[in-house]
Every structure is written in C-alpha cells, then in structure tokens.
C-alpha positions in Angstrom: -13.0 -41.0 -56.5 -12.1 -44.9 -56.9 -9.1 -45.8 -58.5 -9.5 -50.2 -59.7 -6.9 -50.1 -62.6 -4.6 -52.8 -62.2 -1.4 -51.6 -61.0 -2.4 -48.2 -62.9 -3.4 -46.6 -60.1 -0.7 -44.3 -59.3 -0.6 -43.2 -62.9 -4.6 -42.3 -62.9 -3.7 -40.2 -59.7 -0.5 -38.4 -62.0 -3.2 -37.6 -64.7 -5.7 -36.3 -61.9 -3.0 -33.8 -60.5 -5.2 -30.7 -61.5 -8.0 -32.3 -59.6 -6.4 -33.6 -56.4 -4.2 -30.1 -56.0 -7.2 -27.9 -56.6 -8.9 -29.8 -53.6 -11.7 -31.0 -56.0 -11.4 -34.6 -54.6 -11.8 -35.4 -51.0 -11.6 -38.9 -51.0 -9.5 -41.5 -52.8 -9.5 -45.5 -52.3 -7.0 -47.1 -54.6 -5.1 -50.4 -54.6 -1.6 -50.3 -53.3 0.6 -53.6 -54.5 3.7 -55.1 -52.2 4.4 -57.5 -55.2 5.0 -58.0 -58.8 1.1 -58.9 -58.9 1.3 -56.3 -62.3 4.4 -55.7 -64.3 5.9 -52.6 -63.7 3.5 -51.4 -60.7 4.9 -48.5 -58.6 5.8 -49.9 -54.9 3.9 -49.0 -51.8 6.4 -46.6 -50.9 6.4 -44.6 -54.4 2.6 -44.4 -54.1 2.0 -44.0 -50.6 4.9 -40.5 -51.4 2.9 -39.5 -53.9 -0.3 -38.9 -52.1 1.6 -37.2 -49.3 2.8 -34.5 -52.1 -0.6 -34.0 -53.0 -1.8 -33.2 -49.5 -3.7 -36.4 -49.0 -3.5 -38.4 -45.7 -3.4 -42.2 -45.2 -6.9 -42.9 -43.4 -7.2 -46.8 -43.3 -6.6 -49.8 -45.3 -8.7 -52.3 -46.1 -9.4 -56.0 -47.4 -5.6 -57.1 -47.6 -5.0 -59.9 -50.6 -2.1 -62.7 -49.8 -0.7 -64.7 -52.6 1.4 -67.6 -51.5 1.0 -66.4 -48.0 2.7 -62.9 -48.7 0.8 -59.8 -48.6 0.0 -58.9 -52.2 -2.5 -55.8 -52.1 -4.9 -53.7 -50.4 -7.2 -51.0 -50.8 -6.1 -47.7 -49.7 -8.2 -45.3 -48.4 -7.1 -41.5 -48.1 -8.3 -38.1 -47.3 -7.1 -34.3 -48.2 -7.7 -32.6 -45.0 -8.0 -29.1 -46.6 -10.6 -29.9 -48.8 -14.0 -28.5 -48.2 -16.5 -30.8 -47.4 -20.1 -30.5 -47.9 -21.2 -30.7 -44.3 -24.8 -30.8 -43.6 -25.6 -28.4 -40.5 -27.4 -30.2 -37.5 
C-alpha cells in the first residue's frame, strides 16, 4: 500500500484499521511531515505512534524534502512483522 495524500496520510491509515490489524497489508510507505507544510497534519510523533499500535515497524526513510533549510518531509517506509508473506521457496 502507498499512502500520497497530502498530510492525509495518517487519516487513510485510521480508515484502513480493519486492513492493517487483520495483517492484510505488509508494507506501507507514507509521507511523514516535521512542518506546517499542510494545515492541520498530524506530527511525526502522532503518526510514527500510530503505526506502532498497529504492529507496524519503522524500516527506513527515504528522499527527505527541506523547505528553507528545515526538514519538511519524507517518505516512510514500514513493515508488520507478523504478516504472512508470500515467499517463493528456493
């Protein structure tokens, strides 16, 4: 799943709860912002919690934005652990 909503993101994750706690989704990349890039976004922290309580694990960031010369955003990348991945044998 990729999450490019605009400072949404955490909300599109809320309204995939089912999907995420039922271990339907291994892999989400979402943007997480530092600033007020988009009005009423939820901070790092609140979204970086929220995966946590859903059993998803930071795995990397990437492509970090600077406006001004102060970290903006970056793209998120994170895992659920527990969930079953198609694994093709050797």
């Amino acid at each position: 799943m990729k999450a490019a909503t605009q400072g949404l993101d955490l909300e599109v994750m809320r309204g995939a709860k089912t999907l995420l706690s039922h271990e339907k989704v291994h892999l989400v990349l979402l943007e997480i912002t530092f600033d007020d890039t988009y009005l009423d976004a939820p901070s790092a922290a609140e979204t970086l919690s929220y995966m946590r309580s859903m059993d998803f694990r930071l795995l990397s960031f990437y492509k970090m934005h600077f406006r001004n010369g102060f970290a903006s955003w970056i793209d998120a990348l994170f895992v659920n652990p527990n969930a079953k991945m198609l694994i093709r044998p050797e």
